[in-house]
C-alpha positions, 0 to 999 in steps of 0.5 A: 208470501207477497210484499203486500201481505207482508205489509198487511200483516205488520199494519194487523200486528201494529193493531193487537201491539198497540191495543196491549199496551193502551189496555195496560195504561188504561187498566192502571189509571182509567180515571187520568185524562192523559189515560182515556186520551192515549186510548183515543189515539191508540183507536185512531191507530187501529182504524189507521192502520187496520184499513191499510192493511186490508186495503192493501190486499184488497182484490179491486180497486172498489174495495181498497178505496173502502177501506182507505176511508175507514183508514182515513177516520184513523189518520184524519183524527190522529194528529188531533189527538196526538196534539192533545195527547202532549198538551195533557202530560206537558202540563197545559191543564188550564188551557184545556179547560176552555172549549173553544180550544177543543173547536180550533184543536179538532177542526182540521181533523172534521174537515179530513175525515169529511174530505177523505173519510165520508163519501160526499161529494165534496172531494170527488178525487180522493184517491188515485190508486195503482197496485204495485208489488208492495199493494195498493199506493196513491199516486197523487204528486203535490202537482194533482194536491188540491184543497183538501190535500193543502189542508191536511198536509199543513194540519199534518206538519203544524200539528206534529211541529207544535206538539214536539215543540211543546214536548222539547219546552216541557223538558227544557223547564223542567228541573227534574232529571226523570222528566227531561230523560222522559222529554227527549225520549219522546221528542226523539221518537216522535221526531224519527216518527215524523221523518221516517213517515214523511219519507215514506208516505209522501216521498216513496209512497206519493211521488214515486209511487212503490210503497203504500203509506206504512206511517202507522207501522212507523208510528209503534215507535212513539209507541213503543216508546211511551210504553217505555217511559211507562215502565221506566218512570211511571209515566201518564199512570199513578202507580207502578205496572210492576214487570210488564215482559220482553216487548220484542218477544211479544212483537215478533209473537204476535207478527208470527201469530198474524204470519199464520193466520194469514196463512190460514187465510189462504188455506181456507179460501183454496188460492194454493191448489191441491197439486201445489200442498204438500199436506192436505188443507185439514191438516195445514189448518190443524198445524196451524191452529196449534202452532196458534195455541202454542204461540198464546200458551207461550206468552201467558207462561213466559211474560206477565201482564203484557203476554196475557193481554196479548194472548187474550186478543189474539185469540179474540181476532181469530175467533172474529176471523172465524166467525166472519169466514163461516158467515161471509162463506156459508161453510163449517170448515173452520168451526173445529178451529173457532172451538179451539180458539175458545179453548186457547182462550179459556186456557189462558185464563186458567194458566193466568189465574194458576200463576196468580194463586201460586205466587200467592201461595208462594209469597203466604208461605215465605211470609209464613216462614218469616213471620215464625223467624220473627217471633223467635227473634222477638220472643228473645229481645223483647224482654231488653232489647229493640228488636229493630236496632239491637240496642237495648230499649225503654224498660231495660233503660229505666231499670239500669237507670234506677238501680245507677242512681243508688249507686251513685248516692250523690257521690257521683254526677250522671247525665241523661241526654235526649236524643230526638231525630229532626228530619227523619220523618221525609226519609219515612215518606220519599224512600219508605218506612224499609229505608227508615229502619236502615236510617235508625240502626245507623243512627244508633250505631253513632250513637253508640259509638259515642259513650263509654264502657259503662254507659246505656243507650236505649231506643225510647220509641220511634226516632228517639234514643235515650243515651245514660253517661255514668261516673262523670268526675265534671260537667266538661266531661257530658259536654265532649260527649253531646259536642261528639254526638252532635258532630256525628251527625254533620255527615250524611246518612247513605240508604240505597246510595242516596245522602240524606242528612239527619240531624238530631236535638238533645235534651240534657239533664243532670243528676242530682242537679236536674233530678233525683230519680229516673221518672224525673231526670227522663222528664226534664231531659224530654222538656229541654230535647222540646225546646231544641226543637223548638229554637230551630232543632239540631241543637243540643239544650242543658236543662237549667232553672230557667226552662224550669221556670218556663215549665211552672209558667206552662202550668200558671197559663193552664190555671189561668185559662180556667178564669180567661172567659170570666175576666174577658181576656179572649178577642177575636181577630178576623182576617178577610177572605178574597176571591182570587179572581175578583179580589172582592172580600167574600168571608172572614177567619175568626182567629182567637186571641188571648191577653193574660193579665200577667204574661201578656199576649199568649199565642194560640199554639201555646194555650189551645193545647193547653185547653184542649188539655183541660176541656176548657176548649168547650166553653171557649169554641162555643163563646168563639162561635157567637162571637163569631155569629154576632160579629158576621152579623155586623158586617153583613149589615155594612156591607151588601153582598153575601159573607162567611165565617170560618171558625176553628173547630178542634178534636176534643169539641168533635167529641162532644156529642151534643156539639151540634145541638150547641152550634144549632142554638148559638147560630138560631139566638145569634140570627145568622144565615147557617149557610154562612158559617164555616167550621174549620178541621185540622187535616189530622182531624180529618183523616181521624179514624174515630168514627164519632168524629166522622159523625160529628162533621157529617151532623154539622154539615147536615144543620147547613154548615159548611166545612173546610179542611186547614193546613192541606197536605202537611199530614197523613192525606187519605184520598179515601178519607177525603171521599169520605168526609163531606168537604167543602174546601180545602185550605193549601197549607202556607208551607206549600205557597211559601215554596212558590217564592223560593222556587220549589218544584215540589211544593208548587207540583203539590200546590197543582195536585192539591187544586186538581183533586178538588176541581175533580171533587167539586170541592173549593180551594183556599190558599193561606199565607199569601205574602207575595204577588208572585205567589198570587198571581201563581194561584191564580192562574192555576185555578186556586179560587180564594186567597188569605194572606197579607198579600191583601189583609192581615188579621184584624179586629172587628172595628177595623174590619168594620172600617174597612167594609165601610170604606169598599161599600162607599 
């Protein structure tokens, strides 16, 4: 074999090599605009590399000038997009939403595919081409450069210097670990790319004039690379690609493929004469053939998705190959091996879909076996144990409880302690719910190692634990109890050789102090586990007279709510909504407040449970809206631009099925534009599986209200249910922005995210609680289009509000 056939078989392996992998990335996140621009340069590739490797071998100097202008469509364009390529994935989202970017960004890449591409006239001495040992190789020194030489060498160098450069900051800013392993992958390859390619194509290839430019071969080991950042960290795709095979394997398969054939080639065109075979042509392209279908069937069995894509487009190149040989030829010669490349191919899907079905088989099976284990073990503990923990669980508990209590008969103290876990729902969320099971039977292992013979815990449900402390001779006796358990959970809690740190708040209650039976000493041990969580968690409470009396004054504001309407205790207090960019006032939120005649200023997050709880949330969300309406009104007519109104809406008023006729009515009587209103649904609401409540929003967005979804990204967010809803905009919860000031990468990645979908969605964007500058100018610059916060406005009420219109409009 020829050097030059050699070369030419890698340049084709480059090709199929690359194409495996852009196929897996696209296939995993086709939406991604990183995706669909490293397809881009895996095509640039493919015209770069495919046209060397014919022009190599090509019989004239005619033909190899041909093809070296297909190769430059792939070189001419490849920096370009290489250069975008690492703007996307380093974060330079909004820089790339300008278009006169994309004019400077391909400029050099028109004017090389012009210069050197398109045969025009404009660069009449392209190329100076000799053939050499290794193929075909330009000669032009820097010496015989010209314009359009100068041109693409400083389009070449620039380009690639500014992308490692951005490639080296992105790793050197960021805090996270996975991303600077990422950042110096990738600048090492695409460095040793640079270096390499530079000393081969214009050192070697031009001023020395041995080598054809090789720099698509070289350029697999960026690659490469990105394909093993892909499998390692997820890299430019949403979700993992699961176990994608042996990329060397595949690597020397599809050269050996290649290797044969070229041989075939050979064979078919009858450069070996018959007194040089040592078999018969037939037979030597029937070995071959098979030694082809060898090669794909090894791949689809031994190697997962990457060996199917491979054995796919093998197969397709030589069922093309064929084809263009019996066209180009006039001869049936090589139709026996056409039909059995189809084969090949139809083999390979049915060994590939065998596959699937028998680990799907398998994987029934297992489950199958489990789910019966399972249902032994919970036929066993379900009478009294939690099957999850082992301890015993909430009925078991209750009973044991009930029948101490007759027991003691007074004669004894008993304490029951509360037990509620304070962050264990961010295990749940950043290792799953497998590694949440691990955490609660280690916390009930603490736990249990903390009572005596002759106490019970039990699981109550979830995260929570009820723990019953018998025969106590003193109350000092409970409290070394609660102070050991509260010192358990000083260390952390090791899951998959990650700390996390779980801490817990208790609720204590004693019998006969706090209670005489089991239903209500559970009660006032839950009431004061609340108020630990409520004064900043990892505390533990006693019940005591006081939080009783808290509890009676919960159940006095409940009453009180019935007559707050009819004594005029509700108001409104609105608070402006500005554009980001303009810092003009474009809407308001109405926030209800409540003033009791007895306790004062009551918070919303105190009495709209309460109202909710009592279906006073009906009356009062109708009296918020026209209130709402007529106030609008009012500012409207001071100010002379356009104004919106956002109000709350709640779960139990989605529920109401005449709620749209309501709000229709309040928004006719009142005269304001409809189109100015806005409702505003909690997330949980949202992403609600109550088909009603989708019904409802649909209904109310259809009278012309628009609709906004508050507190983004702190519940169980659906991308699914988001598609679903008819949302306007989306509110950035204040915990989010908060995270901004303090530095949080995490909050600030999500912030990003959250104004990403929605750019994608054609939704709006609003960000609350903004208190800073920093956290303005933050939102700002990363696309959020309205700000609410006391940055600029705090809530007021409807006469400051008035003054303040006045003031602007004057």
């Amino acid at each position: 074999m020829t050097y030059s056939a050699f070369l030419s078989i890698l340049f084709i392996s480059v090709c199929i090599i690359s194409l495996i992998i852009a196929i897996l990335v696209i296939k995993s996140n086709f939406k991604a605009s990183v995706s669909r621009c490293f397809l881009a340069l895996i095509i640039s590739v493919n015209f770069w590399s495919a046209g060397l490797g014919i022009a190599n071998i090509a019989p004239d100097v005619e033909t190899c000038e041909l093809w070296r202008r297909v190769s430059a469509v792939g070189w001419g364009t490849a920096y370009a997009i290489i250069l975008h390529f690492i703007l996307i994935f380093t974060g330079y989202i909004t820089l790339l939403k300008k278009r006169w970017l994309y004019i400077i960004l391909y400029l050099p890449a028109v004017i090389s595919v012009l210069a050197f591409a398109i045969p025009n006239g404009l660069n009449p001495n392209t190329y100076q081409l000799i053939q050499t040992d290794f193929g075909w190789v330009n000669v032009a020194g820097i010496a015989d450069y010209n314009i359009w030489d100068w041109i693409f060498l400083l389009y070449y160098v620039g380009y690639t210097v500014i992308g490692l450069v951005l490639i080296l900051i992105w790793g050197i800013k960021s805090s996270d670990r996975n991303i600077k392993k990422q950042s110096r992958s990738l600048f090492l390859s695409f460095t040793a790319a640079l270096v390499i390619a530079s000393l081969t194509d214009m050192l070697l290839g031009n001023i020395f004039a041995r080598l054809p430019q090789i720099a698509p071969i070289i350029l697999i080991i960026p690659i490469v690379t990105i394909y093993r950042t892909i499998k390692n960290y997820n890299f430019i795709i949403s979700e993992s690609i699961g176990k994608m095979g042996s990329y060397i394997r595949i690597f020397l398969c599809v050269i050996i493929y290649v290797l044969l054939m070229f041989s075939q080639i050979v064979f078919s065109t009858g450069r070996i004469t018959a007194s040089s075979q040592v078999i018969q042509q037939p037979t030597a392209l029937g070995i071959i053939t098979q030694l082809q279908m060898i090669i794909v069937i090894y791949l689809v069995l031994k190697e997962n998705i990457l060996g199917y894509i491979a054995a796919i487009l093998l197969n397709i190149v030589s069922i093309i190959s064929s084809i263009s040989f019996i066209i180009r030829t006039g001869t049936t010669s090589p139709l026996p091996g056409t039909i059995s490349y189809i084969a090949a191919v139809l083999i390979v899907i049915l060994i590939n879909d065998y596959k699937k079905k028998t680990a799907a088989n398998i994987l029934k099976i297992d489950n199958q076996r489990l789910n019966l284990e399972e249902s032994e073990k919970k036929l066993y503990y379900m009478a009294y144990y939690d099957s999850l923990t082992g301890i015993h669980n909430k009925d078991w508990f209750i009973d044991n409880l009930k029948r101490t209590i007759e027991i003691a008969n007074n004669n004894k103290m008993l304490g029951i302690i509360f037990a509620d876990m304070d962050s264990f729902k961010a295990v749940n969320d950043t290792m799953g719910h497998s590694a949440g099971d691990i955490v609660l039977q280690q916390i009930s292992s603490r736990l249990s190692s903390c009572i005596r013979p002759g106490d019970a815990i039990a699981r109550f449900g979830g995260d929570e634990f009820l723990i019953m402390i018998s025969n106590l001779n003193s109350i000092e006796e409970l409290y070394e109890i609660t102070d050991k358990i509260m010192n358990k959970f000083k260390n952390p809690v090791l899951v998959q050789e990650k700390e996390h740190f779980v801490t817990t708040s208790l609720g204590v209650s004693v019998y006969p102090t706090d209670g005489l039976d089991s239903e209500t000493l559970i009660k006032n041990a839950d009431i004061a586990m609340y108020l630990a969580k409520n004064q900043g968690k990892n505390k533990c409470i006693y019940c005591s007279t006081d939080i009783k009396n808290d509890t009676i004054m919960k159940m006095k504001l409940t009453n009180n709510l019935y007559r707050a309407l009819e004594k005029n205790e509700l108001f409104l207090y609105f608070q402006p909504q500005v554009k980001a960019d303009t810092k003009e006032i474009t809407g308001f939120e109405a926030l209800l407040r409540w003033n009791n005649d007895e306790y004062g200023i009551v918070t919303p997050n105190v009495f709209i449970p309460m109202a909710e709880q009592t279906g006073m949330i009906m009356p009062i969300g109708l009296w918020v809206l026209q209130t709402a309406c007529e106030q609008l009104q009012s500012f409207q007519r001071l100010y002379n631009k356009n104004l919106t109104m956002s109000v709350n809406l709640s779960l139990e008023q989605l529920r109401d099925n005449d709620i749209v006729d309501k709000f229709s009515k309040i928004i006719k009587d009142t005269g304001v534009n409809i189109n100015n209103i806005q409702v505003e649904i909690t997330e949980s609401i949202a992403f609600n599986e109550d088909t009603h409540v989708l019904e409802r929003v649909k209904e109310l967005k259809e009278l012309g209200i628009s609709v906004s979804i508050d507190d983004f990204g702190t519940g169980f967010s659906s991308l699914s249910r988001l598609k679903t809803f008819p949302i306007d905009l989306l509110k950035i919860d204040i915990d989010f922005v908060s995270g901004i000031s303090s530095g949080s990468e995490k909050d600030m990645a999500i912030i990003k995210s959250i104004i990403q979908i929605s750019e994608n969605l054609k939704i709006d964007v609003l960000a609350e609680g903004v208190e800073t500058e920093e956290q303005y100018e933050y939102l700002k610059d990363n696309g959020c289009g309205i700000i609410q916060g006391y940055y600029f406005y705090k809530p007021m009420a409807a006469s400051d509000i008035e003054r303040l219109l006045s003031y602007i409009n004057s």
